[in-house]
Backbone as XML, in Angstrom:
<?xml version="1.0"?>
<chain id="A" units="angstrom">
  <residue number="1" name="UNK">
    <atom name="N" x="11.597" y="-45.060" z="69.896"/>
    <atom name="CA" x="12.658" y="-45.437" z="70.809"/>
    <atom name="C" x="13.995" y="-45.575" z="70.084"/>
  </residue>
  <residue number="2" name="UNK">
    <atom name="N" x="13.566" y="-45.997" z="68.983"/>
    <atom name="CA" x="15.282" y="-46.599" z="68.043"/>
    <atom name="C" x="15.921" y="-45.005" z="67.824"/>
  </residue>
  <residue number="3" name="UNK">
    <atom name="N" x="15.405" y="-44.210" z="67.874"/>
    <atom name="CA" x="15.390" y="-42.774" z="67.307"/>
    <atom name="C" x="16.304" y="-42.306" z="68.483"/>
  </residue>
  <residue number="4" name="UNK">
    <atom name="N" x="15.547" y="-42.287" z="69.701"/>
    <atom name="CA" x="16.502" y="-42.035" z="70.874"/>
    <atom name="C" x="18.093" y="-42.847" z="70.897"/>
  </residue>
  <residue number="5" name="UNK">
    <atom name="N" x="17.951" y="-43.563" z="70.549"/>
    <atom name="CA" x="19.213" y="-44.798" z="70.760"/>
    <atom name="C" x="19.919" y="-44.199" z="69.532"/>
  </residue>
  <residue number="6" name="UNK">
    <atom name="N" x="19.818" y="-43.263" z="68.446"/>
    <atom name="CA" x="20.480" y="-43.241" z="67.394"/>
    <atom name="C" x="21.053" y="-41.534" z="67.975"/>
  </residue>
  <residue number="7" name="UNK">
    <atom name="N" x="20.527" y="-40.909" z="68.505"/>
    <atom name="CA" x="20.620" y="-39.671" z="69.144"/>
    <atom name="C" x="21.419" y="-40.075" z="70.275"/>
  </residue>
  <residue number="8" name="UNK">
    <atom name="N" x="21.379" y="-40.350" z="70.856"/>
    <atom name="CA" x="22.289" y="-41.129" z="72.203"/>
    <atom name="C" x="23.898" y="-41.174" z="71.504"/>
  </residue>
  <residue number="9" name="UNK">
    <atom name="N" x="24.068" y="-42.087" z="70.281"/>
    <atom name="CA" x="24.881" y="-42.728" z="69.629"/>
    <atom name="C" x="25.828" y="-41.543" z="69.230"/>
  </residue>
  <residue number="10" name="UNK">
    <atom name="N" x="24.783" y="-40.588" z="68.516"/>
    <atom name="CA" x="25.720" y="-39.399" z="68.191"/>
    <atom name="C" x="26.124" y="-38.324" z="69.124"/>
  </residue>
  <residue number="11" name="UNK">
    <atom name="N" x="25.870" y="-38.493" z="69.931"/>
    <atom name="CA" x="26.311" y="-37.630" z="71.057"/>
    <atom name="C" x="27.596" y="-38.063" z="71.637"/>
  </residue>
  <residue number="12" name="UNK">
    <atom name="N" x="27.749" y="-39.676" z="71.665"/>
    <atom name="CA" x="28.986" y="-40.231" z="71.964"/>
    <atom name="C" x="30.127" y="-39.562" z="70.941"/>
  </residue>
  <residue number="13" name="UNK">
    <atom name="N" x="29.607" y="-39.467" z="69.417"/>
    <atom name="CA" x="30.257" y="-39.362" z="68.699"/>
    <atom name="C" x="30.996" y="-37.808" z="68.327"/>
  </residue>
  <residue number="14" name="UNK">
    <atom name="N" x="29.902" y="-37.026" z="68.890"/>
    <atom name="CA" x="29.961" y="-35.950" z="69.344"/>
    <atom name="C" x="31.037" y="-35.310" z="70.281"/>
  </residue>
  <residue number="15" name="UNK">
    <atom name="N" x="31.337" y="-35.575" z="70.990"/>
    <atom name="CA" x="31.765" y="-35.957" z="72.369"/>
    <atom name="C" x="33.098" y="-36.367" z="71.714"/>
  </residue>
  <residue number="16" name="UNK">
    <atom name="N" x="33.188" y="-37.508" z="71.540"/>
    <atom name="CA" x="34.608" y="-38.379" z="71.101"/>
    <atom name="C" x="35.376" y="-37.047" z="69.974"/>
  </residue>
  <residue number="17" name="UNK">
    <atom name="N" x="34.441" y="-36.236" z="69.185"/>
    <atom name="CA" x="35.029" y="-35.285" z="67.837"/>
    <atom name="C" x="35.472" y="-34.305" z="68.966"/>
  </residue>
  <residue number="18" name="UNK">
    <atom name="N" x="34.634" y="-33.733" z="69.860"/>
    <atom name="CA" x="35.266" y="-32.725" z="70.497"/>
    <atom name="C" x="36.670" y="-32.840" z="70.848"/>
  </residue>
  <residue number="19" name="UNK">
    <atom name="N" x="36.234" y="-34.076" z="71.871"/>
    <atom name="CA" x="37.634" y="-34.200" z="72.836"/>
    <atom name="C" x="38.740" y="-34.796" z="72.117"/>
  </residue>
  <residue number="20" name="UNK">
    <atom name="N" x="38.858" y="-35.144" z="70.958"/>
    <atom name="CA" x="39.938" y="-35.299" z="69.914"/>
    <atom name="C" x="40.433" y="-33.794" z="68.724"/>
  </residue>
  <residue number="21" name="UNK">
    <atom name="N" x="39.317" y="-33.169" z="68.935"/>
    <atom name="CA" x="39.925" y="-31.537" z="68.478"/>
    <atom name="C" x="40.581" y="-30.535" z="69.696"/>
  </residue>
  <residue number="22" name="UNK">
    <atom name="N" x="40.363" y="-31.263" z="70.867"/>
    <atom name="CA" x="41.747" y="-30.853" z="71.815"/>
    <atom name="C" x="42.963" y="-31.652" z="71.981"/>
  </residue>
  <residue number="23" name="UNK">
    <atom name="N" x="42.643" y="-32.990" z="71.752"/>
    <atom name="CA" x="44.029" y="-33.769" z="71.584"/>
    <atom name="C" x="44.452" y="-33.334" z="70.477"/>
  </residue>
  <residue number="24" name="UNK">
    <atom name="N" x="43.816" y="-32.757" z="69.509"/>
    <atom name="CA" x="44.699" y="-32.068" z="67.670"/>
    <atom name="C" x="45.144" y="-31.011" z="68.238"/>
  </residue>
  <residue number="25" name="UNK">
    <atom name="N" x="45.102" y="-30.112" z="69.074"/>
    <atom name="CA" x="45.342" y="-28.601" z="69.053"/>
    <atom name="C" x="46.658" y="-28.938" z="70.187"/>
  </residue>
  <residue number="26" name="UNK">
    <atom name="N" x="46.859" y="-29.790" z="70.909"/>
    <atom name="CA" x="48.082" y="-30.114" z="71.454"/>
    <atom name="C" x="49.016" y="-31.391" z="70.898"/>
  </residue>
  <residue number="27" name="UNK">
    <atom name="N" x="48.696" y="-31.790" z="69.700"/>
    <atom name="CA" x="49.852" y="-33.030" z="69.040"/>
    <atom name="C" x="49.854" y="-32.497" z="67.716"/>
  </residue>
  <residue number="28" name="UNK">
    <atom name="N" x="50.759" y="-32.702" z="67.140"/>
    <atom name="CA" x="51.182" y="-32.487" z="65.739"/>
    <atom name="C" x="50.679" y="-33.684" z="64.764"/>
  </residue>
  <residue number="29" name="UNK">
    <atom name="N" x="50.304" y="-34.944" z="65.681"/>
    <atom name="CA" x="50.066" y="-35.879" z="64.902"/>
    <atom name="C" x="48.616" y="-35.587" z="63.992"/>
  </residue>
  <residue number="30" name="UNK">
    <atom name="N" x="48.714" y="-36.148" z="62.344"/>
    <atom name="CA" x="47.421" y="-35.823" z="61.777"/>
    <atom name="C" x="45.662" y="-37.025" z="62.429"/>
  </residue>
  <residue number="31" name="UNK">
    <atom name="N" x="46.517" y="-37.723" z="62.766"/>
    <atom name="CA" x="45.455" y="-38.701" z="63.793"/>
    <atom name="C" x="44.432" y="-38.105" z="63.819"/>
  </residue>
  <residue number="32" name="UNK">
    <atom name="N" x="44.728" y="-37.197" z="65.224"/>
    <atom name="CA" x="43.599" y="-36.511" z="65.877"/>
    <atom name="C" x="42.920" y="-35.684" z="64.682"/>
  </residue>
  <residue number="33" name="UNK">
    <atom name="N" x="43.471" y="-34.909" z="63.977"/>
    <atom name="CA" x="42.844" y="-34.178" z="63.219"/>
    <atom name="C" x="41.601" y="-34.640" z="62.417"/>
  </residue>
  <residue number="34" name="UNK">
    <atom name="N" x="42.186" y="-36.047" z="61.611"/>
    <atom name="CA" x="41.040" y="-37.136" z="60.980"/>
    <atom name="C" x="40.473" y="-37.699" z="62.033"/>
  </residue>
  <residue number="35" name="UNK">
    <atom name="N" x="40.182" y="-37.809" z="62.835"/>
    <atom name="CA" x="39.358" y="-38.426" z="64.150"/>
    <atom name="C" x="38.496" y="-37.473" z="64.173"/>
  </residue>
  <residue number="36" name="UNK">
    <atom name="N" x="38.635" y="-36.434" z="64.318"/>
    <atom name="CA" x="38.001" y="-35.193" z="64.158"/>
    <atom name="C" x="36.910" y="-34.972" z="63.477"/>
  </residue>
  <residue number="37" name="UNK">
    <atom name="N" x="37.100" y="-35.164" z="61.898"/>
    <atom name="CA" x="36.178" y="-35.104" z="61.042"/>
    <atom name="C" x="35.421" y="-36.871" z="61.060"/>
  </residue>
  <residue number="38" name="UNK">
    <atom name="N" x="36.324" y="-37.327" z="61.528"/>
    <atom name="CA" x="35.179" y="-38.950" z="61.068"/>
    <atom name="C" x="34.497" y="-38.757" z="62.124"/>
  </residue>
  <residue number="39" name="UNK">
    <atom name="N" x="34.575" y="-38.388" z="63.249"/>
    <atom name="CA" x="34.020" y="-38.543" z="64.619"/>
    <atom name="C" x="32.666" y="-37.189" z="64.382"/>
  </residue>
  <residue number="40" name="UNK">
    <atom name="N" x="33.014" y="-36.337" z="63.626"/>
    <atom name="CA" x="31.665" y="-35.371" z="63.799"/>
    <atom name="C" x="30.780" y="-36.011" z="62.058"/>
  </residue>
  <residue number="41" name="UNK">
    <atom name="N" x="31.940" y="-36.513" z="61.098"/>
    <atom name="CA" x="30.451" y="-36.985" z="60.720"/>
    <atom name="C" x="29.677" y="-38.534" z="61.004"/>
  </residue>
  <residue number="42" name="UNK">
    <atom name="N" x="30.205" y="-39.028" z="61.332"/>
    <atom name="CA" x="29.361" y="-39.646" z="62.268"/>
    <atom name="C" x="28.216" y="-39.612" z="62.876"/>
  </residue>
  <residue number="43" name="UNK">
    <atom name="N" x="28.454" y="-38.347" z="63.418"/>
    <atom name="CA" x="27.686" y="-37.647" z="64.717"/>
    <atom name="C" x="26.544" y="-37.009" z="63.811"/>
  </residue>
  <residue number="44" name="UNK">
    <atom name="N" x="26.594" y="-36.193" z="63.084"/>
    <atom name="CA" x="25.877" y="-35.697" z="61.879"/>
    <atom name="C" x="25.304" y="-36.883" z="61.147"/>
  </residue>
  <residue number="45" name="UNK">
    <atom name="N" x="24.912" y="-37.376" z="60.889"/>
    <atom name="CA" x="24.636" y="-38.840" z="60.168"/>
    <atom name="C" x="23.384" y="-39.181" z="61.098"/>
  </residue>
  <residue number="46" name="UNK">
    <atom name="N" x="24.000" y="-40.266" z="62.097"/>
    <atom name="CA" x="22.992" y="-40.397" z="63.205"/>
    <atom name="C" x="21.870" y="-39.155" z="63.863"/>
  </residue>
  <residue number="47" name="UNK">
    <atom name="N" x="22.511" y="-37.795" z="64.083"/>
    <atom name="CA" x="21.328" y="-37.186" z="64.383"/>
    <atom name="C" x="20.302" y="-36.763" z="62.707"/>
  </residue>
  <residue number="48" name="UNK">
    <atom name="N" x="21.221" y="-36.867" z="61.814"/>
    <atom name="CA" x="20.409" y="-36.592" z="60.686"/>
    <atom name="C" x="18.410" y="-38.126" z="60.738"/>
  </residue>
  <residue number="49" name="UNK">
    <atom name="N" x="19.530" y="-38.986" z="61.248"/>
    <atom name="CA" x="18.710" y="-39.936" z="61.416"/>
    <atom name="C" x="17.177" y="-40.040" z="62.532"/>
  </residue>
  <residue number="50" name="UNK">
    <atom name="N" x="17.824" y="-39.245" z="63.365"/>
    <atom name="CA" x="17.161" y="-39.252" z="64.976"/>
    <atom name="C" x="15.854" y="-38.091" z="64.689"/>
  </residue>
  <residue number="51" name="UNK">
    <atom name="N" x="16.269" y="-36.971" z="64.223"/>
    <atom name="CA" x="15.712" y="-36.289" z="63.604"/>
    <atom name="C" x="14.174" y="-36.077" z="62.818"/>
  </residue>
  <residue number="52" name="UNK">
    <atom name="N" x="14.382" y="-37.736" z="62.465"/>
    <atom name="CA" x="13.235" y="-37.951" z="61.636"/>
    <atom name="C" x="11.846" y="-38.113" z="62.664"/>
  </residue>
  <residue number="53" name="UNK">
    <atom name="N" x="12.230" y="-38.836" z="63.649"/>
    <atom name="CA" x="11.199" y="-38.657" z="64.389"/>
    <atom name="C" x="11.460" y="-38.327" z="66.000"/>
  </residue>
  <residue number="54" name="UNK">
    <atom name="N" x="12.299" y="-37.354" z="66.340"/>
    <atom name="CA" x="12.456" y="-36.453" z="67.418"/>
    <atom name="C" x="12.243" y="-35.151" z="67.074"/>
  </residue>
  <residue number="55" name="UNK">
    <atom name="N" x="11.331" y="-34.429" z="67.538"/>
    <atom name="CA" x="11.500" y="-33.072" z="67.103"/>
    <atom name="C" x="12.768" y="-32.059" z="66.899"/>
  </residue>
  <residue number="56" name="UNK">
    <atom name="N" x="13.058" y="-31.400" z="65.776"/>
    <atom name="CA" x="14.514" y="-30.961" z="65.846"/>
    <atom name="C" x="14.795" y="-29.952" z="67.560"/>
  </residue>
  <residue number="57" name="UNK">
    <atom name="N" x="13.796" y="-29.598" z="68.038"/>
    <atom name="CA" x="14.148" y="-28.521" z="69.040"/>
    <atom name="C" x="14.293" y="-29.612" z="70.514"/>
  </residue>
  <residue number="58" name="UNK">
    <atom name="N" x="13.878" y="-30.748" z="70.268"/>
    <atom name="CA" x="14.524" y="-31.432" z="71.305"/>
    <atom name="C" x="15.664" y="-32.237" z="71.258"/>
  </residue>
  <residue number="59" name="UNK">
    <atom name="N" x="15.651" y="-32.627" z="70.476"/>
    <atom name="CA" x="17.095" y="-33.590" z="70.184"/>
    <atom name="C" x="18.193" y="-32.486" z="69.986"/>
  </residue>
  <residue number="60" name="UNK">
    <atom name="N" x="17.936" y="-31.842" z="69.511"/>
    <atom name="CA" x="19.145" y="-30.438" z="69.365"/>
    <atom name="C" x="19.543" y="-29.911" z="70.650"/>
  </residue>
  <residue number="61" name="UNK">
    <atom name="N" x="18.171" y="-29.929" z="71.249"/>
    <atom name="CA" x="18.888" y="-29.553" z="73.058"/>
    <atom name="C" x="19.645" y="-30.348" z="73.198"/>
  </residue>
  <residue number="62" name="UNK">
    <atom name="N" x="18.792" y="-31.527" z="73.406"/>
    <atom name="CA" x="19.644" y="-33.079" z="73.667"/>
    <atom name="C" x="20.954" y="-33.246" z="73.399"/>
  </residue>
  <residue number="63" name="UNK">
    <atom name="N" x="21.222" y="-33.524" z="72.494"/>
    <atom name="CA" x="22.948" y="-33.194" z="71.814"/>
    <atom name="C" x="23.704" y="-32.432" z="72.245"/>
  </residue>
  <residue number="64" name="UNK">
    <atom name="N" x="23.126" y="-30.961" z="72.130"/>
    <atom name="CA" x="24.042" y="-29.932" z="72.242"/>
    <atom name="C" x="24.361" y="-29.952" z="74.182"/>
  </residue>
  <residue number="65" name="UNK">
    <atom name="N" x="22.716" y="-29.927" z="74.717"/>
    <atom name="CA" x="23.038" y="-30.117" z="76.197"/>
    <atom name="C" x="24.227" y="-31.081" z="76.500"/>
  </residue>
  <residue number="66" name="UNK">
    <atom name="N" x="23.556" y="-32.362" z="76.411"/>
    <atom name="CA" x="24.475" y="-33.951" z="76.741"/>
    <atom name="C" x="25.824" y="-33.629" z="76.273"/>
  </residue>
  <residue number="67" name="UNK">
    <atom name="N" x="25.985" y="-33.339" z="75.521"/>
    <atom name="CA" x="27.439" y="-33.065" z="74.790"/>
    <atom name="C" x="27.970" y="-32.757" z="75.607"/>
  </residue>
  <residue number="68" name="UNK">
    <atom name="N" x="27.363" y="-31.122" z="75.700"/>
    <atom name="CA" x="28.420" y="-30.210" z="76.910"/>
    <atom name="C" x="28.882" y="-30.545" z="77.741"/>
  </residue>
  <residue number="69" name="UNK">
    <atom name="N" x="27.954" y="-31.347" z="79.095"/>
    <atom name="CA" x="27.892" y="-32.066" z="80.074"/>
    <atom name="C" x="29.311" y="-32.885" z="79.606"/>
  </residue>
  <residue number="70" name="UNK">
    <atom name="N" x="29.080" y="-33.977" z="79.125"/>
    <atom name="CA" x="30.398" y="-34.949" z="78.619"/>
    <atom name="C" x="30.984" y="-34.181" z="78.796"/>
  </residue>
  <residue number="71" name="UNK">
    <atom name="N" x="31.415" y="-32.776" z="77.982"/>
    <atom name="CA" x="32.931" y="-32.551" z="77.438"/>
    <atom name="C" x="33.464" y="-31.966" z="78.657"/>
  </residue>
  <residue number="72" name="UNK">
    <atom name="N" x="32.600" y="-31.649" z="79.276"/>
    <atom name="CA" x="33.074" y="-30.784" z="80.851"/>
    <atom name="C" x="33.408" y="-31.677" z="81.131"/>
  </residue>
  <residue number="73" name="UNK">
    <atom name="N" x="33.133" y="-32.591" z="81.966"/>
    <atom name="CA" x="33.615" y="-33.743" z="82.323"/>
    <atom name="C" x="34.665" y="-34.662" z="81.464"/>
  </residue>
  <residue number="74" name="UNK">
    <atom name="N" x="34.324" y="-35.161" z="80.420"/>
    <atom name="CA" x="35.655" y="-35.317" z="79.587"/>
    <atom name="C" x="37.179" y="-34.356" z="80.025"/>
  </residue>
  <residue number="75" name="UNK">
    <atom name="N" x="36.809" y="-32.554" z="79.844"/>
    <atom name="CA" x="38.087" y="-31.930" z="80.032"/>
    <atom name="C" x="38.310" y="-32.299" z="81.347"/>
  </residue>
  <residue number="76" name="UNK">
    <atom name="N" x="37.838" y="-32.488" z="82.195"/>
    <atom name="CA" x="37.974" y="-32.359" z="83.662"/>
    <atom name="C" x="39.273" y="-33.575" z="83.966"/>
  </residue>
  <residue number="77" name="UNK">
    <atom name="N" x="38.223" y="-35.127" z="83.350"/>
    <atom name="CA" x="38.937" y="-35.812" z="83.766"/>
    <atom name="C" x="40.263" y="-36.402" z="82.707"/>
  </residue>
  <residue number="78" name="UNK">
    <atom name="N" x="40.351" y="-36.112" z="81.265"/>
    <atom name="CA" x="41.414" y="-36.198" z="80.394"/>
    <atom name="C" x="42.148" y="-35.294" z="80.322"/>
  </residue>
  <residue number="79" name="UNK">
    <atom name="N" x="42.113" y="-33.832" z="80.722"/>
    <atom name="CA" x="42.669" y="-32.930" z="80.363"/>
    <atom name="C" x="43.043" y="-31.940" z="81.346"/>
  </residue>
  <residue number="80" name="UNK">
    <atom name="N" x="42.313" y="-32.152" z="82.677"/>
    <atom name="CA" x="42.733" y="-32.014" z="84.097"/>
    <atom name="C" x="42.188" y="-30.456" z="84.119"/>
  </residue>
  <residue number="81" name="UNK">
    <atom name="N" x="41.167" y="-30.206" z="83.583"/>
    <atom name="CA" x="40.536" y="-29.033" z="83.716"/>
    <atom name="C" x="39.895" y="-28.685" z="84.840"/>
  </residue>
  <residue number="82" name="UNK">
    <atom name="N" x="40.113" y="-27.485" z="85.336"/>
    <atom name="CA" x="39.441" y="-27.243" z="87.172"/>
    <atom name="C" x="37.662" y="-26.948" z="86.746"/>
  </residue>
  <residue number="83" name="UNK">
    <atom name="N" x="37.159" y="-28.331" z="87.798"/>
    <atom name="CA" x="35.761" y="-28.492" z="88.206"/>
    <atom name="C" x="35.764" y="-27.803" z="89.631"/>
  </residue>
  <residue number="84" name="UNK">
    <atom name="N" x="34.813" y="-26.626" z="89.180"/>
    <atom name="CA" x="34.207" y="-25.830" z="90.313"/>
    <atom name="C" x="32.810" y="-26.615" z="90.869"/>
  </residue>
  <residue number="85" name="UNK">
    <atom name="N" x="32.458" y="-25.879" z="92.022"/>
    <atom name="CA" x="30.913" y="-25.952" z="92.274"/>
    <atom name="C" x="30.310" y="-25.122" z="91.484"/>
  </residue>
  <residue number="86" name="UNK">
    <atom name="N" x="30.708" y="-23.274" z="90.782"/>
    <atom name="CA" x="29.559" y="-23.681" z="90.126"/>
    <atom name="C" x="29.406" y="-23.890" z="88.758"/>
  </residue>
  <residue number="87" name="UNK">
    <atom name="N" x="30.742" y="-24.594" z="88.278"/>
    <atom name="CA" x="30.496" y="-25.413" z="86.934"/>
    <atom name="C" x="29.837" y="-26.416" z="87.129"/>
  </residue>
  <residue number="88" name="UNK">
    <atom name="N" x="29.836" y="-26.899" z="88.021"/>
    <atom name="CA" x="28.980" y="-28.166" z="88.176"/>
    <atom name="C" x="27.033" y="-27.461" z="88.715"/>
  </residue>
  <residue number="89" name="UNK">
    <atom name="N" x="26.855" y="-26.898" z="89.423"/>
    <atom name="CA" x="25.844" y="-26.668" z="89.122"/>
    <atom name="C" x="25.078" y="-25.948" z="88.131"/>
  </residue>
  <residue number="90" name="UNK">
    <atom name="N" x="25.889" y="-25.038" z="87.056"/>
    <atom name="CA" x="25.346" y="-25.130" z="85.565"/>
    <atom name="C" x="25.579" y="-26.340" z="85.058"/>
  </residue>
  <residue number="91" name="UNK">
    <atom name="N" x="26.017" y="-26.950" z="85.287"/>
    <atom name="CA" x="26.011" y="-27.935" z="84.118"/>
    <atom name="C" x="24.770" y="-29.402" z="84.898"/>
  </residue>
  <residue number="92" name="UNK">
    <atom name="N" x="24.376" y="-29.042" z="85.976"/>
    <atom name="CA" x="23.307" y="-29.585" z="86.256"/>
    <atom name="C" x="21.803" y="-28.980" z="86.154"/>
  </residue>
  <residue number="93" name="UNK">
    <atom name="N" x="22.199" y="-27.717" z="86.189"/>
    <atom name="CA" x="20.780" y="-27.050" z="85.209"/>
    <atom name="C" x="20.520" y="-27.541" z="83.821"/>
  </residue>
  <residue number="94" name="UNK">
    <atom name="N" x="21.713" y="-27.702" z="83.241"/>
    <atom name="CA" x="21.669" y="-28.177" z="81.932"/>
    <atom name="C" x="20.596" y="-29.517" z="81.927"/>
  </residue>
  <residue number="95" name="UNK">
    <atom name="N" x="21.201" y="-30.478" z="82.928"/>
    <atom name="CA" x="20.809" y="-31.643" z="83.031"/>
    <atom name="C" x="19.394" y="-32.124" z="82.935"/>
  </residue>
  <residue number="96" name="UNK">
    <atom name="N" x="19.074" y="-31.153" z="83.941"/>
    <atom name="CA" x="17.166" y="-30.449" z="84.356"/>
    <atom name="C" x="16.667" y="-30.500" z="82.975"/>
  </residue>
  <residue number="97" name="UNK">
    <atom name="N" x="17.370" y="-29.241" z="82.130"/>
    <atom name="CA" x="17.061" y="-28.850" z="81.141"/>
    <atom name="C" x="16.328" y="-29.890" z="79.890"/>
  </residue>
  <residue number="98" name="UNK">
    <atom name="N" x="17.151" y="-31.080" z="80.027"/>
    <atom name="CA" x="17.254" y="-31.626" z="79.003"/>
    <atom name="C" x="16.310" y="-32.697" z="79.502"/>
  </residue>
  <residue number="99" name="UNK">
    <atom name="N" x="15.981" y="-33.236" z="81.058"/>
    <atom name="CA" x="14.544" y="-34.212" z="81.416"/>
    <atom name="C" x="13.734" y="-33.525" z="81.229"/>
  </residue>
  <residue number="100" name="UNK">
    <atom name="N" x="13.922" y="-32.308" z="81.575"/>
    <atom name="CA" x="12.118" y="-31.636" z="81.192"/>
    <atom name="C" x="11.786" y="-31.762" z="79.829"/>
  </residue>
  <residue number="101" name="UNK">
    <atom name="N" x="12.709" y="-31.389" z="78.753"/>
    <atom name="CA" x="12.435" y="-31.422" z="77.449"/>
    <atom name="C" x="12.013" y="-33.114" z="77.196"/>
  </residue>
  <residue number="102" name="UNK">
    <atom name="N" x="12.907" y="-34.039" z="77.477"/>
    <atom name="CA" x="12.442" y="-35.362" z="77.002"/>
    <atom name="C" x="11.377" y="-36.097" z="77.614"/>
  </residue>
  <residue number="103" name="UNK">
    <atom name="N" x="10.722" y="-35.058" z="79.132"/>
    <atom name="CA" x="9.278" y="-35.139" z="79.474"/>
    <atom name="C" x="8.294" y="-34.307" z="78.996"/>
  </residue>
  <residue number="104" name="UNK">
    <atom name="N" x="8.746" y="-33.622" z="77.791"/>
    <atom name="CA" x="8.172" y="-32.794" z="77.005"/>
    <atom name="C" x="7.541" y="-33.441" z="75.976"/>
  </residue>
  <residue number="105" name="UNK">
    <atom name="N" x="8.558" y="-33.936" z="75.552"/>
    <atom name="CA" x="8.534" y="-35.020" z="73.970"/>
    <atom name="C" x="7.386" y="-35.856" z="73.383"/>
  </residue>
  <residue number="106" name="UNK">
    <atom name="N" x="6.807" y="-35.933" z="72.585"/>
    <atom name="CA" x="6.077" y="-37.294" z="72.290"/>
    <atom name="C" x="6.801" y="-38.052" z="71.777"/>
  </residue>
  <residue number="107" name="UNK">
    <atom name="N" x="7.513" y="-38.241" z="71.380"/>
    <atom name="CA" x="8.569" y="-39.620" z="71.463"/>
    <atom name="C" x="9.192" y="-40.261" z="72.797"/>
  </residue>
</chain>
């Protein structure tokens, strides 16, 4: 369980690196840029952690799925990016995607 909660963690962190390498690509400030790298290793760290006892082919969905999800939503609502219907229903396949796998799991 702690494993999930550390995978969870980096996905936030995940997430937070993305959507601060679009606040870098529109500010000059070096902020975002170092947010950037602390925010993905971070993220790298914790799944290095999660890893140990999640199988890499699920938690890797996990991440990479969950992520996406966020950042769509992240751009949508920080960055005023147009949410379609059917961005939203890929990105709810995704969703599918990622309960079946963690009803897959033995963890």
């Amino acid at each position: 369980m702690l494993s999930w909660i550390y995978l969870s963690i980096s996905i936030f962190f995940e997430v937070a690196g993305t959507l601060s390498l679009k606040y870098s690509s529109e500010n000059d400030s070096p902020f975002w840029g170092g947010a950037v790298v602390v925010f993905y290793i971070i993220s790298f760290s914790l799944m290095w952690i999660a890893i140990k006892k999640i199988d890499i082919s699920v938690s890797y969905a996990v991440w990479a799925g969950l992520g996406t999800t966020l950042v769509v939503f992240g751009g949508w609502i920080l960055f005023k990016e147009p949410m379609t219907i059917l961005k939203l229903f890929f990105v709810s396949l995704i969703i599918i995607g990622i309960v079946g796998l963690k009803y897959l799991s033995k963890n």
